[in-house]
Each structure stands twice: as C-alpha cells, then as structure tokens.
PDB file of N, CA, C and O in Angstrom:
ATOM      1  N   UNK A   1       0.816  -1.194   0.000  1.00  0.00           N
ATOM      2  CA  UNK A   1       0.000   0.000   0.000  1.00  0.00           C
ATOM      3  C   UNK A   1       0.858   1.254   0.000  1.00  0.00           C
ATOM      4  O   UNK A   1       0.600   2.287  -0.618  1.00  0.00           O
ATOM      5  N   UNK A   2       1.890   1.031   0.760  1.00  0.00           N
ATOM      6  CA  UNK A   2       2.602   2.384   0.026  1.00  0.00           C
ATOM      7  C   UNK A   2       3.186   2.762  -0.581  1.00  0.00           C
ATOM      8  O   UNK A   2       3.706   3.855  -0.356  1.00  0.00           O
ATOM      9  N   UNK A   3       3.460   1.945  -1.876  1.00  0.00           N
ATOM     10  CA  UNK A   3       3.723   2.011  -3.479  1.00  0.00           C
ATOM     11  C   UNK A   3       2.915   2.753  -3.745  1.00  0.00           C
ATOM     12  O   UNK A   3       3.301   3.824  -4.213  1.00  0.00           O
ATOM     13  N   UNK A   4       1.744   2.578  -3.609  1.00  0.00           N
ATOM     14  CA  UNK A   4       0.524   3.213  -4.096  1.00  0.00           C
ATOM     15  C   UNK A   4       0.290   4.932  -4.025  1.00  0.00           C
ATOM     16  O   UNK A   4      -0.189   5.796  -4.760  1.00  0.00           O
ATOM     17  N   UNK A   5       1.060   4.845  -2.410  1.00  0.00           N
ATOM     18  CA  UNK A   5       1.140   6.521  -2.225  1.00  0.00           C
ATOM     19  C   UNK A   5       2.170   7.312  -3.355  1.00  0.00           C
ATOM     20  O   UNK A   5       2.185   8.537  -3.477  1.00  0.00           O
ATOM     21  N   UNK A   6       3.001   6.402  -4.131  1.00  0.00           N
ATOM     22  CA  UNK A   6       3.901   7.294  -5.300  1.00  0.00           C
ATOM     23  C   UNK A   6       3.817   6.917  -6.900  1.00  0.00           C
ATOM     24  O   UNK A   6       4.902   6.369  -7.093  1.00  0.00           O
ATOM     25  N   UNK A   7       3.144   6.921  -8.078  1.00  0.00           N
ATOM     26  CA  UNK A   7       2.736   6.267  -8.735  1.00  0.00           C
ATOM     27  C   UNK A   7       3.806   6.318  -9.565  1.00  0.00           C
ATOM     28  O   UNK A   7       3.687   5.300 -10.248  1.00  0.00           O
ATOM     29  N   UNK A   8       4.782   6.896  -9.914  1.00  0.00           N
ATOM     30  CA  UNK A   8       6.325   7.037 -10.553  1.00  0.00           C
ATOM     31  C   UNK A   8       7.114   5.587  -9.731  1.00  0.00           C
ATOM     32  O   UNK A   8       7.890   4.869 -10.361  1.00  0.00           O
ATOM     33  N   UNK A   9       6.911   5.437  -8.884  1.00  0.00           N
ATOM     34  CA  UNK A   9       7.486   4.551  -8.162  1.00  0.00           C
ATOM     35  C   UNK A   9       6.811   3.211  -8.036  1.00  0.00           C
ATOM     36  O   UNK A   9       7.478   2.189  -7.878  1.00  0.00           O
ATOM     37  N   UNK A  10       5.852   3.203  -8.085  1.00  0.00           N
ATOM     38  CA  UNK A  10       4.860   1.749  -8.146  1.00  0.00           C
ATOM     39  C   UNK A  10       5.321   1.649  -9.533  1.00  0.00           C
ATOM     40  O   UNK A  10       5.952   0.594  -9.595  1.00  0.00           O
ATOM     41  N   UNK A  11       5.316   2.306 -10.838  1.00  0.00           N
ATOM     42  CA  UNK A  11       4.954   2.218 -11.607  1.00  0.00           C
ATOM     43  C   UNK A  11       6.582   1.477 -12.141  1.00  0.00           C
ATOM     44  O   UNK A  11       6.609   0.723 -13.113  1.00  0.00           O
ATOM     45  N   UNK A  12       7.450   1.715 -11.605  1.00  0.00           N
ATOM     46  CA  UNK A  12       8.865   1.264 -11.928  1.00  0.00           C
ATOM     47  C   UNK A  12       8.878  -0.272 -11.281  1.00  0.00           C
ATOM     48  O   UNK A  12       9.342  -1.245 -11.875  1.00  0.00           O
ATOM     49  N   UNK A  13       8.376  -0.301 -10.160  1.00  0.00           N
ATOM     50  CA  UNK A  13       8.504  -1.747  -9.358  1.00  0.00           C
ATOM     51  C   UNK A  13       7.659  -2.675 -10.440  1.00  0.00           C
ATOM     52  O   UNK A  13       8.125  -3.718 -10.899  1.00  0.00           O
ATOM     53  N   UNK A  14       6.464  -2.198 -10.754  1.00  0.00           N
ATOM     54  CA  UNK A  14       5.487  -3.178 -11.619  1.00  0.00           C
ATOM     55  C   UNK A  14       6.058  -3.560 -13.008  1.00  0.00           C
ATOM     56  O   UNK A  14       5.999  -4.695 -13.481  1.00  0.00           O
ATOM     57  N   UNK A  15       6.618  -2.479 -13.608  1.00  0.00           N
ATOM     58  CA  UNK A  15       7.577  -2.684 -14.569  1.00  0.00           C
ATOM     59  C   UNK A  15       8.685  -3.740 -14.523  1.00  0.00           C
ATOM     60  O   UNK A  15       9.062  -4.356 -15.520  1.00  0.00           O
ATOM     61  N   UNK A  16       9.132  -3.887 -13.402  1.00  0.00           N
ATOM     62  CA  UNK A  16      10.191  -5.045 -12.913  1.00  0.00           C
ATOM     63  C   UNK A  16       9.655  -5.987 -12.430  1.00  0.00           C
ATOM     64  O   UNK A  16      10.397  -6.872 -12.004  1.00  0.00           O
ATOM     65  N   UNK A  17       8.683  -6.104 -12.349  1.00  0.00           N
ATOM     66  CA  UNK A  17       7.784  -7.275 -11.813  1.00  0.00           C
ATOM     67  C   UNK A  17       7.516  -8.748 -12.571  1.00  0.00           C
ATOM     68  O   UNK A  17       6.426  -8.782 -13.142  1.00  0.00           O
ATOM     69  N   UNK A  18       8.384 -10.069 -12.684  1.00  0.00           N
ATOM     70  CA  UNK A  18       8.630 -10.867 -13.511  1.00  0.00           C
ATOM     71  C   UNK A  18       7.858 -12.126 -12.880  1.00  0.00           C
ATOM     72  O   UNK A  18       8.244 -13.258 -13.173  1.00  0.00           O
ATOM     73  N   UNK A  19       6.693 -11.921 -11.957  1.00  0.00           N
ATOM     74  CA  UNK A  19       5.787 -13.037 -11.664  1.00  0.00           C
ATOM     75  C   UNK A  19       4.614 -12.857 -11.454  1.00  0.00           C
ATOM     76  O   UNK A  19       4.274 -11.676 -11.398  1.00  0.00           O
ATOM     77  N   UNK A  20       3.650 -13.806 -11.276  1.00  0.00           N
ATOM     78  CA  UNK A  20       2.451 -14.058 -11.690  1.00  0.00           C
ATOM     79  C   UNK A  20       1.949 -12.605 -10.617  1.00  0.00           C
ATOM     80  O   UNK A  20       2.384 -12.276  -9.514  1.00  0.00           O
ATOM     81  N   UNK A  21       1.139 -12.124 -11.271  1.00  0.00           N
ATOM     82  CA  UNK A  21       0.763 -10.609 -10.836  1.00  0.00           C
ATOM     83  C   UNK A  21      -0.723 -10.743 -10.642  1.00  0.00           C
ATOM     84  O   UNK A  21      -1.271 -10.968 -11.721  1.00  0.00           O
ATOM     85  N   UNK A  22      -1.646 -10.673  -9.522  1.00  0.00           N
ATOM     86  CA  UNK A  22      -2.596 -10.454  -8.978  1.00  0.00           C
ATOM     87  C   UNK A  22      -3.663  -8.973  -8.200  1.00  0.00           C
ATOM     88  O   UNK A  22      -3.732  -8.470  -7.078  1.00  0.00           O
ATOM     89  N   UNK A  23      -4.142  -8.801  -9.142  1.00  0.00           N
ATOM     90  CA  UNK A  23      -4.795  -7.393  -8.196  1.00  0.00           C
ATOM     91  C   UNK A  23      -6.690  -7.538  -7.889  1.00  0.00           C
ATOM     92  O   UNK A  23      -7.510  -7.791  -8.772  1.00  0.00           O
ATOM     93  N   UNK A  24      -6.943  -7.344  -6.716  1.00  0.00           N
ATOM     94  CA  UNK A  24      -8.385  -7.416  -6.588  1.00  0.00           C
ATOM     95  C   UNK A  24      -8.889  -6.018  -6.088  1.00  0.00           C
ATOM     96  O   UNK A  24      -8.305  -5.460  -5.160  1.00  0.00           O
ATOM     97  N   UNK A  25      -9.749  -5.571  -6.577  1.00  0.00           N
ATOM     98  CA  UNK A  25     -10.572  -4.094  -5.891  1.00  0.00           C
ATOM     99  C   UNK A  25     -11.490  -4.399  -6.150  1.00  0.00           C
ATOM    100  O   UNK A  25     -11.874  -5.017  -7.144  1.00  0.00           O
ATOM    101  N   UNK A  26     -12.351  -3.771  -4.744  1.00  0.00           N
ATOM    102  CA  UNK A  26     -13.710  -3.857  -4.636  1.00  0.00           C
ATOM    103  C   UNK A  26     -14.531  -2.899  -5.909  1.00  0.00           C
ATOM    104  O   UNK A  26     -13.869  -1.887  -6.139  1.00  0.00           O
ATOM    105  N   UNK A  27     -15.411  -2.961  -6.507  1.00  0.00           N
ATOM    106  CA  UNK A  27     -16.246  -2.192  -7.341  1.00  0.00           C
ATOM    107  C   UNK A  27     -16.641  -1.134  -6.697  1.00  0.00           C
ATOM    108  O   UNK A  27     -16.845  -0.114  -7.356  1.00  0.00           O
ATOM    109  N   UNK A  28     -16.813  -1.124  -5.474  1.00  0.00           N
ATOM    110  CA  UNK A  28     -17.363   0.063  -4.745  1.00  0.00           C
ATOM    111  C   UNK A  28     -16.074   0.473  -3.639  1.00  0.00           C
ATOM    112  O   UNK A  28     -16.391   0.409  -2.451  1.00  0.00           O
ATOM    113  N   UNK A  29     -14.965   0.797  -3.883  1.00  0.00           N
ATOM    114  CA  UNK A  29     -13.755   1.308  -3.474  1.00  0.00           C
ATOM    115  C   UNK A  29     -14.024   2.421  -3.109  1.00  0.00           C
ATOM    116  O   UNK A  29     -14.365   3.090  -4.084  1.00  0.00           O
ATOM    117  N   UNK A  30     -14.058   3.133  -1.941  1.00  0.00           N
ATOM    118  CA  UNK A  30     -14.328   4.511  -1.822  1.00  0.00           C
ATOM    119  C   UNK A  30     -12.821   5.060  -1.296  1.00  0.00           C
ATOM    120  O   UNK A  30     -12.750   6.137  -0.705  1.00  0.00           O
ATOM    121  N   UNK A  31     -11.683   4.283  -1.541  1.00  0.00           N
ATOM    122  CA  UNK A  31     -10.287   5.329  -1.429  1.00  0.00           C
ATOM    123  C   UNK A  31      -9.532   5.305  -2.562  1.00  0.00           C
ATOM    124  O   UNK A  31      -8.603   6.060  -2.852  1.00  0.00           O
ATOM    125  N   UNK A  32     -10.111   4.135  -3.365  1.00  0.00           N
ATOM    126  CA  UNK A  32      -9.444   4.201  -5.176  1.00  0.00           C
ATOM    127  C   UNK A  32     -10.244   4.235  -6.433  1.00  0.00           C
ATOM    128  O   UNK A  32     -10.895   3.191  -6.432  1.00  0.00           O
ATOM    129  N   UNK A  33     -10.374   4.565  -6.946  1.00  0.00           N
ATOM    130  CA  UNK A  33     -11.025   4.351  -8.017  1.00  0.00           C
ATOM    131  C   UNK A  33     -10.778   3.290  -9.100  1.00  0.00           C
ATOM    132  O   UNK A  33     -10.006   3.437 -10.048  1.00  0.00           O
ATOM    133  N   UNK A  34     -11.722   1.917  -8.778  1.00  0.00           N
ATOM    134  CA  UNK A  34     -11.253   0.788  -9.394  1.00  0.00           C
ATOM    135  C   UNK A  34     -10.861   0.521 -10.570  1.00  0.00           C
ATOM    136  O   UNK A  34     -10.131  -0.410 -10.909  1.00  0.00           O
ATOM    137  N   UNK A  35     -11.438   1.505 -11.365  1.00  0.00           N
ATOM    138  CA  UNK A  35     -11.140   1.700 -13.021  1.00  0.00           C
ATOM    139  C   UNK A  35      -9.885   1.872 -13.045  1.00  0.00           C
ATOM    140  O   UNK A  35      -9.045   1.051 -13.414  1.00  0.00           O
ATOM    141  N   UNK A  36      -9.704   2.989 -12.636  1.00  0.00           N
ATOM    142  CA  UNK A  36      -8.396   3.508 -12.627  1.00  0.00           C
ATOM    143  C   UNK A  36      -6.562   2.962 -12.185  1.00  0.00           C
ATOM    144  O   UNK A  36      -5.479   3.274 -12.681  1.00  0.00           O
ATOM    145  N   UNK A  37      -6.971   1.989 -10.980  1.00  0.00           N
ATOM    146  CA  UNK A  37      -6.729   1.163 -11.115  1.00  0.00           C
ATOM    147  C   UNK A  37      -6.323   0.095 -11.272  1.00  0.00           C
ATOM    148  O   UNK A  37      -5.414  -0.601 -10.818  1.00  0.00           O
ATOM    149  N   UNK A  38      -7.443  -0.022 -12.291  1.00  0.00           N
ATOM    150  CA  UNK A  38      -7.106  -1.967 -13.002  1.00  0.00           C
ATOM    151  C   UNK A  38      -6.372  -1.221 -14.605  1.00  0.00           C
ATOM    152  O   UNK A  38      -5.666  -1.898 -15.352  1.00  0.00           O
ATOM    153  N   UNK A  39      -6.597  -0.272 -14.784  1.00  0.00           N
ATOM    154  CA  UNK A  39      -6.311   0.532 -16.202  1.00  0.00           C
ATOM    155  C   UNK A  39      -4.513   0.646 -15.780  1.00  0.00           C
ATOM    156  O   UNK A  39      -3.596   0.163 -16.445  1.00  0.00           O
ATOM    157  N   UNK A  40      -4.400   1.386 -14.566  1.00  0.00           N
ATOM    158  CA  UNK A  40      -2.832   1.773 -14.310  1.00  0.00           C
ATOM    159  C   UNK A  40      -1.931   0.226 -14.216  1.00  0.00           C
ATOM    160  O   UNK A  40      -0.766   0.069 -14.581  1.00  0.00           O
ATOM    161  N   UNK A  41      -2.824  -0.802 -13.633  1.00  0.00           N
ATOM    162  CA  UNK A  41      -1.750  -2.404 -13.312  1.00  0.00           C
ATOM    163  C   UNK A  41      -1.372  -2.441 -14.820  1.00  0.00           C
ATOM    164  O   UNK A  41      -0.241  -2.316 -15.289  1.00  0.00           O
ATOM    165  N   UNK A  42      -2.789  -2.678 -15.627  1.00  0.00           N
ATOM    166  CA  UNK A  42      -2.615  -3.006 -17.212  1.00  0.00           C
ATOM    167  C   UNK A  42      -1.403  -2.473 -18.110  1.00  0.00           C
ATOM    168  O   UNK A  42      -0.760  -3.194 -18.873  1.00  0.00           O
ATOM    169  N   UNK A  43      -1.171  -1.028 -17.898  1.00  0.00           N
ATOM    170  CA  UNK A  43      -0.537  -0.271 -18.291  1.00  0.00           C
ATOM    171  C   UNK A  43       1.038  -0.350 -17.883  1.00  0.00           C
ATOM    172  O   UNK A  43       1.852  -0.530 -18.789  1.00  0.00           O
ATOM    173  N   UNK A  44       1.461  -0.225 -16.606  1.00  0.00           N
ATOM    174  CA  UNK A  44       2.248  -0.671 -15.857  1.00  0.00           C
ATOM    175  C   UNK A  44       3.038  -2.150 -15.661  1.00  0.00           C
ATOM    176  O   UNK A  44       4.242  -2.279 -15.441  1.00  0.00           O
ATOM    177  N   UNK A  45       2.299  -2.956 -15.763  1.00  0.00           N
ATOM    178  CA  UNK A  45       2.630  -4.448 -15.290  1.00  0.00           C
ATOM    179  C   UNK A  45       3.567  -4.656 -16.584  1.00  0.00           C
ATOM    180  O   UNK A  45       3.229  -4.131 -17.645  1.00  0.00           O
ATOM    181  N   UNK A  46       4.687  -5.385 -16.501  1.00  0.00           N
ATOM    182  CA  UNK A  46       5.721  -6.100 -17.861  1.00  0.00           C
ATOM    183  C   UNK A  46       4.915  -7.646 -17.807  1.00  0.00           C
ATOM    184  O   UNK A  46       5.034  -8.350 -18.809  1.00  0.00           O
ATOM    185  N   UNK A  47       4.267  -8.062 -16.880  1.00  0.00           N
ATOM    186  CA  UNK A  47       3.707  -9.392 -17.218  1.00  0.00           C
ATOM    187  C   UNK A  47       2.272  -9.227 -16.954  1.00  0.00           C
ATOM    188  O   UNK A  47       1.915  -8.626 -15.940  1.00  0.00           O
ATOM    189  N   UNK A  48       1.253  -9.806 -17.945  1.00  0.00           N
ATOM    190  CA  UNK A  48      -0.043  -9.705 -18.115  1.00  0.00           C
ATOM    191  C   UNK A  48      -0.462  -9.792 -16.526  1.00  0.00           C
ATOM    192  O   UNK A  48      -0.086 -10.874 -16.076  1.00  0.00           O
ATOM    193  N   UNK A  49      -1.015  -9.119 -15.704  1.00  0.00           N
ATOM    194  CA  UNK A  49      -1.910  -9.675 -14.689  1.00  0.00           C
ATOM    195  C   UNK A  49      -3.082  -9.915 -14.673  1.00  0.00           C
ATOM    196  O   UNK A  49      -3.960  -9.516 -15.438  1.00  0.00           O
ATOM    197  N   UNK A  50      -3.169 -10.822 -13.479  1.00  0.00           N
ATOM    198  CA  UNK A  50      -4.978 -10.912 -13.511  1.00  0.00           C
ATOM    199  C   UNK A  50      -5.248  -9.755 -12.823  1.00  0.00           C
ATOM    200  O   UNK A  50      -4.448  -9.085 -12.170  1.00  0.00           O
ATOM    201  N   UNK A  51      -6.883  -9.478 -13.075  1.00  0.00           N
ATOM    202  CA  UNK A  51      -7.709  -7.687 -12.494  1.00  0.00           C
ATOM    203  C   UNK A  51      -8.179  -8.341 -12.707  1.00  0.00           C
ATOM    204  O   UNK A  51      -8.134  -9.224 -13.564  1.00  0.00           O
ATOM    205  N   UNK A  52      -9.214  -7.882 -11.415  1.00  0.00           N
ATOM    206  CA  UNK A  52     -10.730  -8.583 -10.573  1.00  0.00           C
ATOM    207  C   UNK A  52     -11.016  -6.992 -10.261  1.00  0.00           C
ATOM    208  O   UNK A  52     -10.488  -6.006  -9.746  1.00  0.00           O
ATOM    209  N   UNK A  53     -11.900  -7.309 -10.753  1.00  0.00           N
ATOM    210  CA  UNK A  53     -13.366  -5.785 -10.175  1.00  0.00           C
ATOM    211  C   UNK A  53     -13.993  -7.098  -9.680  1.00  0.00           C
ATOM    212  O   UNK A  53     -14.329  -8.007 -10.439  1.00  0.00           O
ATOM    213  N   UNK A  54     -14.169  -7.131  -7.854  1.00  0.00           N
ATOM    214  CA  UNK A  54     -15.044  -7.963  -6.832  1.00  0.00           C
ATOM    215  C   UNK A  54     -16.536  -7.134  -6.938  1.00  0.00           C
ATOM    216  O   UNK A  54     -16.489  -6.050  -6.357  1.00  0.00           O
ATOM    217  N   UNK A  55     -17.379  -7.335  -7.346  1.00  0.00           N
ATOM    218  CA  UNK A  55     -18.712  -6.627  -7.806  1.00  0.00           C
ATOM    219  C   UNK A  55     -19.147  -6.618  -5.880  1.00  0.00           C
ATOM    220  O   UNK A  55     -19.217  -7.550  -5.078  1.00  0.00           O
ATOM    221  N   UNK A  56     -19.355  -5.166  -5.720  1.00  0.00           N
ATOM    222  CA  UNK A  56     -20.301  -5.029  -4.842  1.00  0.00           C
ATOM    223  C   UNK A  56     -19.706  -4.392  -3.358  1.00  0.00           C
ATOM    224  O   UNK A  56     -20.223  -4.024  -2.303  1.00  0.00           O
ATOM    225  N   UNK A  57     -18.271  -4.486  -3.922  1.00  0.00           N
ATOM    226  CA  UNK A  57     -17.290  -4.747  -2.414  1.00  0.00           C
ATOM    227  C   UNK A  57     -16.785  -3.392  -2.279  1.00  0.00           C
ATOM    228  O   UNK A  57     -17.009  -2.666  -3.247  1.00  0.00           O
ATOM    229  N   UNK A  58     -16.021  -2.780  -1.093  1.00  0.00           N
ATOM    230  CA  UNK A  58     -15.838  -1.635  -0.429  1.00  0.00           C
ATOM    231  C   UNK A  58     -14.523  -1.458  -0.370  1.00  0.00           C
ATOM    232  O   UNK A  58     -14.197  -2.208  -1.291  1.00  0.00           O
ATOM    233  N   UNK A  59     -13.665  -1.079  -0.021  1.00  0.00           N
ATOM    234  CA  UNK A  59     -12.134  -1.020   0.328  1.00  0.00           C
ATOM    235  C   UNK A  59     -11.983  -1.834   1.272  1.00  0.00           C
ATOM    236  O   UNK A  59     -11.337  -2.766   0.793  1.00  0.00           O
ATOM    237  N   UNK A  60     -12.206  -2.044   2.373  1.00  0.00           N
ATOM    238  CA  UNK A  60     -12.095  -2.913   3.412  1.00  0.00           C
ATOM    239  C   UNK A  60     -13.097  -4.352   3.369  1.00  0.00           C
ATOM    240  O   UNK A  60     -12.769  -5.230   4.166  1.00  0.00           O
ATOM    241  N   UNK A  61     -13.977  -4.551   2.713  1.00  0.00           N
ATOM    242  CA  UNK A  61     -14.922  -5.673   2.347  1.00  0.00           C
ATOM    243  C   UNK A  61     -13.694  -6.552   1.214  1.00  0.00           C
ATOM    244  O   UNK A  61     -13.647  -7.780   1.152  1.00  0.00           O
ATOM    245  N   UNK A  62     -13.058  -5.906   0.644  1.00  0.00           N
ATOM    246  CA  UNK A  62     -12.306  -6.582  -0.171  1.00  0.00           C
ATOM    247  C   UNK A  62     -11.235  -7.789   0.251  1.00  0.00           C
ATOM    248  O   UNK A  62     -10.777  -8.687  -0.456  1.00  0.00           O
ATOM    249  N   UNK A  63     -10.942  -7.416   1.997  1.00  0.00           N
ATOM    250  CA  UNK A  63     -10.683  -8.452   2.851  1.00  0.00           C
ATOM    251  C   UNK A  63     -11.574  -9.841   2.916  1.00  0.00           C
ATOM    252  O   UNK A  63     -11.111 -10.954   2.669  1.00  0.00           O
ATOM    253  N   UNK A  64     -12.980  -9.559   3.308  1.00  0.00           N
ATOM    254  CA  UNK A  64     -13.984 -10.859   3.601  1.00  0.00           C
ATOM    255  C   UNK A  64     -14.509 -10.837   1.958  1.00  0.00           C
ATOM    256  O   UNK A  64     -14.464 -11.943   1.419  1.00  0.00           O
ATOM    257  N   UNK A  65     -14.853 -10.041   1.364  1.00  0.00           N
ATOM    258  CA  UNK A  65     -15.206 -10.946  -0.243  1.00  0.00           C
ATOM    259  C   UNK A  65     -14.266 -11.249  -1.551  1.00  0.00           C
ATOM    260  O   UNK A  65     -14.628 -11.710  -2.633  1.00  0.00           O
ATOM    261  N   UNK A  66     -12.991 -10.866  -1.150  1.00  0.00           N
ATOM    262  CA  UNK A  66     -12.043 -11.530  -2.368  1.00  0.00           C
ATOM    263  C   UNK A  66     -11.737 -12.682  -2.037  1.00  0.00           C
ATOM    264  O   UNK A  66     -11.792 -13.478  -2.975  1.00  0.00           O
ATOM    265  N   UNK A  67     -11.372 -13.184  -0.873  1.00  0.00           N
ATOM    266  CA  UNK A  67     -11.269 -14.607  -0.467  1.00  0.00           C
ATOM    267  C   UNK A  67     -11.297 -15.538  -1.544  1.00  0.00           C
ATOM    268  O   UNK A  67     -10.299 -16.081  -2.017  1.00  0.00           O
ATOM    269  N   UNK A  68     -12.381 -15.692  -1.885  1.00  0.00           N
ATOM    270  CA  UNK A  68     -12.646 -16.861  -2.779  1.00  0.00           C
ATOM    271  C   UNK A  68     -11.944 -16.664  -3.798  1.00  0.00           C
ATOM    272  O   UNK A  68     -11.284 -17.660  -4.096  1.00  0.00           O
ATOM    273  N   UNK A  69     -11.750 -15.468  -4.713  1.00  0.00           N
ATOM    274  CA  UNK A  69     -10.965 -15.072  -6.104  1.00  0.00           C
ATOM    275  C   UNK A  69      -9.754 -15.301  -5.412  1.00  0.00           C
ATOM    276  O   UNK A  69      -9.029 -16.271  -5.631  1.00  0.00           O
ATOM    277  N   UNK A  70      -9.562 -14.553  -4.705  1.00  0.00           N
ATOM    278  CA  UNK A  70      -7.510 -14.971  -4.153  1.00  0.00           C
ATOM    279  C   UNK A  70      -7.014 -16.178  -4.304  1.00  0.00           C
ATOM    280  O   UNK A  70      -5.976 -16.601  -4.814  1.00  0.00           O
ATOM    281  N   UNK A  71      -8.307 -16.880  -3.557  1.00  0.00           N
ATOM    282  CA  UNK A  71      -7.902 -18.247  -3.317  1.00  0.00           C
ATOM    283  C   UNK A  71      -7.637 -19.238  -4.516  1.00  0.00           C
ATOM    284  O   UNK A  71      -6.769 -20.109  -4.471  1.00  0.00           O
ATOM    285  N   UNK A  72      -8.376 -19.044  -5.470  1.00  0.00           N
ATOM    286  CA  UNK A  72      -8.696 -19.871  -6.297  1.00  0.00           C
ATOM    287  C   UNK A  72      -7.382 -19.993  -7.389  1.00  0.00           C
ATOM    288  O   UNK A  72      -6.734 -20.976  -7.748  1.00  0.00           O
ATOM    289  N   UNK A  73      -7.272 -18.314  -7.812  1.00  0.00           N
ATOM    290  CA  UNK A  73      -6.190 -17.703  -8.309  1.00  0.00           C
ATOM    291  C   UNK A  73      -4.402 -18.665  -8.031  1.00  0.00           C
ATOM    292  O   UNK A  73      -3.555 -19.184  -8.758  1.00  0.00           O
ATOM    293  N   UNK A  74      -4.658 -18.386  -6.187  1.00  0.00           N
ATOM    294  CA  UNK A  74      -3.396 -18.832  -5.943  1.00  0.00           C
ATOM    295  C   UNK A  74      -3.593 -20.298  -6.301  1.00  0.00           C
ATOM    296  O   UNK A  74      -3.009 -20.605  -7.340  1.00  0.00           O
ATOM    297  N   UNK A  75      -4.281 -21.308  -5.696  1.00  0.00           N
ATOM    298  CA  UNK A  75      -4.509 -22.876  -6.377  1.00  0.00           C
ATOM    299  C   UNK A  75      -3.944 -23.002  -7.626  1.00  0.00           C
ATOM    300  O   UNK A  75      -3.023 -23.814  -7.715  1.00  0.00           O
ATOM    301  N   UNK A  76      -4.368 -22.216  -8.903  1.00  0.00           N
ATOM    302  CA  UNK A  76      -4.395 -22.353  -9.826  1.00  0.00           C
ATOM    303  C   UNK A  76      -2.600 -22.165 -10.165  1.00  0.00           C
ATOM    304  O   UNK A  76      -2.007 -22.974 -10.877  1.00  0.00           O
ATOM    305  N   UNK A  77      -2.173 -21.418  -9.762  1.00  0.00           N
ATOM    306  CA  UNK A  77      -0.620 -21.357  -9.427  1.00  0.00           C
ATOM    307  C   UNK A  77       0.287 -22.059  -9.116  1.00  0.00           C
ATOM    308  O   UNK A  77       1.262 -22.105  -9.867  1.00  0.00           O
ATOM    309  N   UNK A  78       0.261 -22.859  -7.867  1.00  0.00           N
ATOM    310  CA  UNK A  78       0.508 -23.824  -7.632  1.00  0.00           C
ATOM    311  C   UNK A  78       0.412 -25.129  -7.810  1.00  0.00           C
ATOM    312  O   UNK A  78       1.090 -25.953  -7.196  1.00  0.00           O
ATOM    313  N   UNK A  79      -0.793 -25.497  -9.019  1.00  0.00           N
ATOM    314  CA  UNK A  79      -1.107 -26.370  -9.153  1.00  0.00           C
ATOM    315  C   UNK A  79      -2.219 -27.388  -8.805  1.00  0.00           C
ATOM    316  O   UNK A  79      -2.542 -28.378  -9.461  1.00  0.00           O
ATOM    317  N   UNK A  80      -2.878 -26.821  -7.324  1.00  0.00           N
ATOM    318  CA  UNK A  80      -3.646 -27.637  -6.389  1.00  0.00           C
ATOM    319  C   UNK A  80      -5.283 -27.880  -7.809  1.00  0.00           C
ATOM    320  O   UNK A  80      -6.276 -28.539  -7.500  1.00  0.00           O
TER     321      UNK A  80
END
C-alpha cells in the first residue's frame, strides 16, 4: 500500500515485476477508483496480470469478499 502513495514509483517496481501478478478491488472502493486502477496495473505491469473488479465490495470488504478469487487464483498457481 505504500507504493501506491507514489505512482512514478509503483509504476517502476510493476515494470520489474517478472511473476504471476494479482490485483483485486472492490467495485465500490471509496479510497481508489477501481477503473483507474485496473487501467494503471494493465498499463504498468511487464507481465499480463490478472484484475478482478469484486462486484459489490468496499475497500475494506475486499478483505472478507475476495477470499474466494484470491484463493482460487493462488490454487491455480501452484497447481492444487
């Protein structure tokens, strides 16, 4: 999260970023604007990531309702 506070600087780390890349935001984010974003990872990232817009979820709900997407995501990674 505090990459986030410098976007010149997130934006260099994501650029160097050479593994499986994961981002989830709630649809109803009231400290980010989810568009924005899933648009900046896209833009940013050197390796395709997955972006999840969690339909319905809050900034802090994104704790108890991404669960299941995280989870599944990581399985799928590992193999399980």
């Amino acid at each position: 999260m505090s990459l986030a506070q410098n976007a010149s600087k997130s934006a260099t780390i994501l650029a160097k970023f050479d593994k499986p890349l994961g981002i989830w935001i709630g649809s109803q984010d009231e400290v980010f604007n989810p568009l924005k974003v899933l648009a900046y990872a896209r833009k940013a990232a050197q390796v395709a990531p997955t972006l999840v817009e969690v339909p319905g979820t809050d900034h802090l709900g994104i704790l108890k309702n991404g669960g299941d997407y995280i989870g599944s995501w990581i399985d799928a990674r590992v193999g399980l």
